[in-house]
Structures are given as structure tokens and as C-alpha cells.
N, C-alpha and C positions, 0 to 999 in steps of 0.2 A: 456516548463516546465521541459523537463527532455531528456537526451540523451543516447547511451550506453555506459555502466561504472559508471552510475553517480545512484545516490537513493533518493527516495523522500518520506519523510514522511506525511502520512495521519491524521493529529491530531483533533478529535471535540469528544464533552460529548460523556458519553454512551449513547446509543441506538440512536444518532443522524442520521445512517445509512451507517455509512464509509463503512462497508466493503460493502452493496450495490453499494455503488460511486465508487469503488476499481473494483468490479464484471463487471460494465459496461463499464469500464475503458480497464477490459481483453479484454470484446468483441470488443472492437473497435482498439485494439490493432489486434487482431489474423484477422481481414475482412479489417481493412484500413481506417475506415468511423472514419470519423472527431470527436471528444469525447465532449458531450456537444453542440454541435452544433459549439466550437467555439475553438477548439486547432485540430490541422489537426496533423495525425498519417502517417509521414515519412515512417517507417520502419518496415511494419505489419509482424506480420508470429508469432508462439506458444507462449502462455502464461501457464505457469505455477502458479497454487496455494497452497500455504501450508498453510493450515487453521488448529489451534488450537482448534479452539471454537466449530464450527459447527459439526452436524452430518449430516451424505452425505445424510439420506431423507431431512433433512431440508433445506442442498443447494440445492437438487434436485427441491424442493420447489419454490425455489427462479427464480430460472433460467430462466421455461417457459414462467413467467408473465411478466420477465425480458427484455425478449425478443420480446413480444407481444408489453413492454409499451415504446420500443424501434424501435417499426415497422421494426423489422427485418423478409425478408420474409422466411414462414413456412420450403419451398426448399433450403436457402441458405448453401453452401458448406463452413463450417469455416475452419481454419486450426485448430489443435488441440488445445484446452483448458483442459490442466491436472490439476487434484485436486489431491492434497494427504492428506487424512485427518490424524491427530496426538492426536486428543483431546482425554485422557486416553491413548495415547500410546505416551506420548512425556516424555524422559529420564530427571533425573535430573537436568542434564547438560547442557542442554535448548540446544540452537543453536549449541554450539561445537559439541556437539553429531550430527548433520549432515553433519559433514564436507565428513563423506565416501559418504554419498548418494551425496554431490554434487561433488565431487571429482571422481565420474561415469556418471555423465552428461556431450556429447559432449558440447564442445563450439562452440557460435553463432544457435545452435539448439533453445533456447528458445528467445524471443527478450525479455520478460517480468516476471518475479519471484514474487508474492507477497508474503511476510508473515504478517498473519493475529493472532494473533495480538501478538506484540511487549513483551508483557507483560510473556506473559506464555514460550518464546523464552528468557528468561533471568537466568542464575541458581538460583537453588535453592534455595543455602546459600550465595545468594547478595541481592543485592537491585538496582533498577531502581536511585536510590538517589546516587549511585557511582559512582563518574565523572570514576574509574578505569577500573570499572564493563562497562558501559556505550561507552567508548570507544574502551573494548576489542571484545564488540560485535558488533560496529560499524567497526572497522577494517576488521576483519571478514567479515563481508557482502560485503565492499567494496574488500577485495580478491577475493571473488568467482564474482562479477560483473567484475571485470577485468578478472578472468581466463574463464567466462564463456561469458565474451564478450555481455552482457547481462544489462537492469538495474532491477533495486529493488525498490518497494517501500512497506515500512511497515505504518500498522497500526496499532496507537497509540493513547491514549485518555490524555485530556487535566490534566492541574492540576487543584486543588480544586478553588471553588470562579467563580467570575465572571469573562468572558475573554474579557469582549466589548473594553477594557483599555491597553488590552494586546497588543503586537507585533505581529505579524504573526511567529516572531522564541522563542517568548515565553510563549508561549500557549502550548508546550507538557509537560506532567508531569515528574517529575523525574529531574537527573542532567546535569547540562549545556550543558556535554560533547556530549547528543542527540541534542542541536539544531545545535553544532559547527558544529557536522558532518555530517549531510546530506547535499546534496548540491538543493536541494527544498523542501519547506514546503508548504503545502496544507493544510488551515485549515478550518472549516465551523464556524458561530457562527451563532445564533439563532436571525431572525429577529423581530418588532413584531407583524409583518402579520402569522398567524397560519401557520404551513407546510412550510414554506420559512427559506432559507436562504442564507447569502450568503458566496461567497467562494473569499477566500484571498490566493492570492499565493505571495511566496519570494524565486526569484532561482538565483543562483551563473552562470549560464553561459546565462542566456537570460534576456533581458530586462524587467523594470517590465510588468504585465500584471494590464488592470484593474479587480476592484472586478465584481464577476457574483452573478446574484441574481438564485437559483435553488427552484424550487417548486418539 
């Protein structure tokens, strides 16, 4: 799905559970063990998260159960998994504004970065609908995946309607310029078995995969 350098976009409705798929994604990134039972993790060692949304009881929340519903045992030694929470503390200027704090991060220290979510990482006085806007912030991410040797992948929620019709690279909301540039798309749609669904992937340097059904 995804290499270093390269970024992949997490796209399905709201509350469908990305940034939990994102979360479990970290831990298997930082220990090694295979993601999903069925993408094997190369290149394990720190993951990094900058989450928007959440507040740190509510990921702290998340995590324990996370782990449990992941049979991860109680003892295991992870490598670090950082959160930086932003949510009430992120600048007008959405992503640009971090360019010091990543511009103080060794490189090759983290293998994995998420930002959660997409949306509130965008300025102010733009809009997600500007192919200009949309590219200047893709650029961006893809500079600090190259300087920090590192990849990225953001999450981001679909556009309006129904997406069963859709493409796998045209299911995120907003302007074009987000599907050109990522180099994998991940997205979930809604099965119509309750709690199911499945996951479509579309990447620029691996073969396709097929679709997974996740409960």
C-alpha cells in the first residue's frame, strides 16, 4: 500500500471509523505485525500522530480496548507511538504553521506520521474545493515525507451522496488536486451487512490489491 516518501489517503463518511483504522494501522507499524491480518509491515519502528479532533482522554479511551480487540499481549514492548494533540490549539494557517515543529524532527526517526483529519490542517480563508489550496498542502506533506524520510497518511471524509458508483480515487471530498496527489487511496464503503465493510485500495507503485470485507 504505501512506502517511504509516499502518502496515503484515508477517505470513508463520518463516523465510519478512519481514524480508528488509522490508530491500528500505528500499532502495527511501531511492533511489525502484519495490518489487518493481510498487508505485512516491512519497516516497523515510531509512529507519530497529530490529531485535530480528539481530546487525549478520549484517545486514551480508545487505545486500551484497541489493543485488547487486537490481542496485543498486556507485556508487549512497542516502540514509541507519539500523539500531539492540536484540537483548540491549531493556528489559522492550518498545516503551514507546522512546518517549525517538523523542521525539528530528526529524519528517518519516525517511519509513520498521521494527520487526522485533513480538514481542520487546511487554512482558514481557503477551501478544500481549491485545486490551488489543495495542492499547496499536498506539496507540503510530500516535502517533509521526503525530508523526514518518512510516509504520511491523512484522514479525510468523502464527498456528499452516495459513493457505491464512485472510483476509489473519487470518493474524497473537495478538489481534484487531493486525489492526483496522493500516491494511495484507502477508502471504506458501507456494506449491507450491519457493522461491515469493505475496503478498497488504489496505489501508484504496487499492484492492485483485492477489496477486504472488515467487521
Amino acid at each position: 500500500l504505501l512506502r517511504e516518501g509516499e502518502t496515503l489517503n484515508i477517505i470513508a463518511p463520518s463516523k465510519t471509523g478512519k481514524s480508528w483504522l488509522a490508530l491500528s494501522l500505528a500499532l502495527s507499524v511501531t511492533c511489525g505485525r502484519s495490518w489487518l491480518t493481510h498487508f505485512t509491515i516491512s519497516n516497523p519502528g515510531p509512529v507519530l500522530i497529530i490529531d485535530n479532533e480528539l481530546h487525549p482522554e478520549t484517545f486514551a479511551s480508545r487505545l486500551a480496548p484497541l489493543l485488547d480487540a487486537l490481542a496485543y499481549p498486556p507485556s508487549i514492548a512497542l516502540p514509541p507511538l507519539h500523539v500531539r494533540f492540536l484540537r483548540g490549539d491549531l493556528p489559522p494557517d492550518g498545516l503551514p504553521a507546522l512546518s517549525s515543529f517538523f523542521d525539528s524532527l530528526p529524519p528517518r526517526y519516525y517511519r509513520l506520521i498521521v494527520l487526522d483529519a485533513l480538514y481542520r490542517f487546511i487554512p482558514s480563508d481557503t477551501s478544500e474545493n481549491d485545486n490551488s489550496t489543495m495542492a499547496h498542502i499536498f506539496n507540503t506533506i510530500d516535502h517533509y515525507a521526503s525530508l523526514l524520510r518518512c510516509a504520511f497518511v491523512i484522514i479525510h471524509h468523502t464527498s456528499k451522496g452516495s459513493q457505491l458508483t464512485k472510483s476509489v480515487t473519487d470518493m474524497g471530498a473537495g478538489a481534484g488536486s487531493l486525489s492526483r496527489a496522493a500516491d494511495t487511496h484507502l477508502v471504506l464503503r458501507p456494506t449491507p451487512t450491519p457493522s461491515t465493510y469493505t475496503l478498497e485500495a488504489a496505489a501508484r507503485s504496487f499492484p492492485p490489491n483485492p477489496p477486504l470485507t472488515l467487521r
